[in-house]
C-alpha positions, 0 to 999 in steps of 0.5 A: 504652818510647820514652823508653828507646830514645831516653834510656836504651838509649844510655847502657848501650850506651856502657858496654857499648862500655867494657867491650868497649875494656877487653876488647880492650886487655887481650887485645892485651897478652896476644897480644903476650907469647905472642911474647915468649919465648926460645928452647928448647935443642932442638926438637921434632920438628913435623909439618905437617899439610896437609888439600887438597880443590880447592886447585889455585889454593893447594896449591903456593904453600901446600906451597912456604912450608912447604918452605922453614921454617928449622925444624930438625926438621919433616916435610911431610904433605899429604892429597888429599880426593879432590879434582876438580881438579888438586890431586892431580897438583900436589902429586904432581909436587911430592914428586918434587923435595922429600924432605921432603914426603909426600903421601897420598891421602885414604880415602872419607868415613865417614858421619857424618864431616865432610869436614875431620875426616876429612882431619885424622884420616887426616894424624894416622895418618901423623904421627912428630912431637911435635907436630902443626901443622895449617893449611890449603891456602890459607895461605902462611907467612913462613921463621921462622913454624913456629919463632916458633909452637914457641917461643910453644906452648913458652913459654906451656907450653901444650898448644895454641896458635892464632892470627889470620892475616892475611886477604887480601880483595880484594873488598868482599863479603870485607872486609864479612864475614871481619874478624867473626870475628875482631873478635869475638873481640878483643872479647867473649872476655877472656882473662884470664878464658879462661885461669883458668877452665875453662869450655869456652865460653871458647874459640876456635881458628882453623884456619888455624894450630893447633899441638898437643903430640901426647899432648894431640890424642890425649888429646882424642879428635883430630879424630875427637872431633869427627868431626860437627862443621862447626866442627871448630877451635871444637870441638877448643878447647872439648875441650882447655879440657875436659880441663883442658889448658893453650890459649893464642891469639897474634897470627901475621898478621905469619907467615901470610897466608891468603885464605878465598875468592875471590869475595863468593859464597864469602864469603857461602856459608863464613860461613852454614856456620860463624855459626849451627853457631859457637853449637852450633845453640842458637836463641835464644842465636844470636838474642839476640847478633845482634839486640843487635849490631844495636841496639848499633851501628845504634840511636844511628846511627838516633837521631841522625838522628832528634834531627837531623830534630827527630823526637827532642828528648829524646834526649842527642847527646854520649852518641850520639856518645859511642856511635858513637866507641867502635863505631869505635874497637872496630873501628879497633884490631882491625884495626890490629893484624891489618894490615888497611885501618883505613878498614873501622872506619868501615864498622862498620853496615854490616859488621854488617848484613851479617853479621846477614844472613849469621847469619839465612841460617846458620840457616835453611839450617841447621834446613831442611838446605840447607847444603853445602860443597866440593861435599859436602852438609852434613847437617841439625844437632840444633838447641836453644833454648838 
């Protein structure tokens, strides 16, 4: 067992760190061509679809980028989730100067429901477009953004399209935890195989910038389909792949700019919300993920040491080398390609450590019911082993 720990576990991590190289440069090509497309002859009417609950540091900055889209055809719809702060007296003063923006007051929440999904159905009932563009409070988006979206959906012929923000950080308990989600899907979710195949699983979605045609959201049931769900984006693409609907991701960080918390508390609180409800609650497929995310990138690290202290004459160090470059290569393209600090790629233990830290928290606070967010607790899932 030593032997292979030290001899055999290191090579098939190298091969498995090429086949996740060979993943990653193939869904860059892929992201980048969704943005390659010209623009259609007419374009159809979008409604933008804003959920806010406590967003008083967000809502105008988020509302006012909106507002200025040079899109030709879009209405504004903003909802206050029953908010406790200021945000519902912002966004009222800001529908007195701006016709174009509508803002409605958000009905108590169904038992059952999720505080989101709610939010999103009540914004549906009162949309008049063709499509439906749903992003969140906390986003801000550059003029050109909602037309460059519309003319990727319409050129993809896509039902749904979603994409990677860039995500501001300004704290190191941020840049540690947001850029996981997103490296992991750069890296384990080969798109080539996502769009031929209509496994659900082979899905992603981000809900900072979701665009639906609106026959397809309500083919799937809307947010109302997944009503329970706490991972409400992962959900709706997992029932659009489903229906044998047409999903399609593309690059938009260079379009929106979103900072999912502000502090590292935050930060650690979002991520134990959504790590362990991202595996539908299944235990031990949770479990196998992040204790081989653990040896692949900690093992050769440990190894080497050992080898260096002597403690380990038969282990091989090219292969180990080998190991830790391609680790950082996995994390130095991603986050080129987001626009993020390159130097975080060197970080890589450690943004996995932590991150295995936070999916352990996840679950616990998960099967004993402890979980809460915006001050809304959150109730306990229906947990399986696989």
């Amino acid at each position: 067992m030593l032997n292979y720990l030290i001899q055999d576990l290191p090579l098939h991590i190298l091969f498995f760190q090429a086949i996740m190289i060979l993943i990653l440069l193939s869904n860059i090509r892929i992201l980048r061509r969704a943005r390659q497309h010209a623009h259609p002859l007419e374009f159809p009417k979008v409604s933008v679809l804003i959920p806010a609950r406590n967003e008083e540091e967000n809502i105008e900055r988020c509302v006012q980028s909106l507002l200025l889209q040079d899109y030709p055809n879009f209405e504004v719809i903003v909802l206050d989730d029953q908010s406790s702060d200021s945000t519902k007296s912002i966004l009222k003063k800001m529908a007195m100067t701006a016709p174009g923006l509508h803002m409605i007051e958000g009905r108590p929440l169904p038992d059952g429901w999720m505080g989101k999904s709610w939010a999103c159905t009540q914004l549906a009932e009162k949309a008049q477009g063709d499509l439906f563009y749903f992003t969140d409070a906390d986003t801000v988006h550059q003029p050109d953004a909602l037309t460059i979206i519309v003319v990727a959906l319409l050129g993809e012929q896509a039902d749904f399209i979603t994409g990677f923000p860039h995500q501001e950080m300004h704290t190191w308990g941020e840049r540690l935890i947001v850029p996981f989600f997103t490296w992991a899907f750069y890296t384990f979710l080969p798109l080539w195989m996502a769009y031929q195949m209509r496994f659900p699983a082979l899905s992603n979605a981000i809900g900072q910038m979701m665009l639906f045609r609106r026959d397809a959201y309500q083919a799937i049931g809307g947010h109302g389909g997944v009503s329970d769900q706490i991972t409400e984006d992962l959900e709706l693409a997992k029932k659009i792949k489903a229906a044998g609907l047409r999903w399609r991701v593309m690059n938009a960080f260079d379009l929106i700019a979103c900072r999912m918390y502000h502090t590292n508390q935050e930060a650690v609180a979002g991520f134990s919300k959504n790590l362990f409800a991202a595996f539908g609650f299944r235990i031990l497929s949770f479990l196998f993920v992040f204790i081989w995310l653990l040896m692949m990138f900690w093992e050769p690290l440990i190894v080497l040491v050992l080898f260096a202290l002597g403690f380990a004459p038969q282990a091989q160090p090219a292969i180990l080398v080998g190991c830790i470059v391609l680790a950082v290569i996995t994390w130095l393209v991603p986050l080129r390609q987001l626009g993020l600090a390159s130097g975080l790629a060197f970080l890589y233990p450690l943004i996995i450590l932590v991150n295995a830290m936070i999916a352990f928290r996840s679950m616990h606070f998960s099967l004993t019911g402890q979980l809460a967010w915006k001050n809304r607790k959150l109730a306990r899932p229906k947990w399986r082993w696989l």
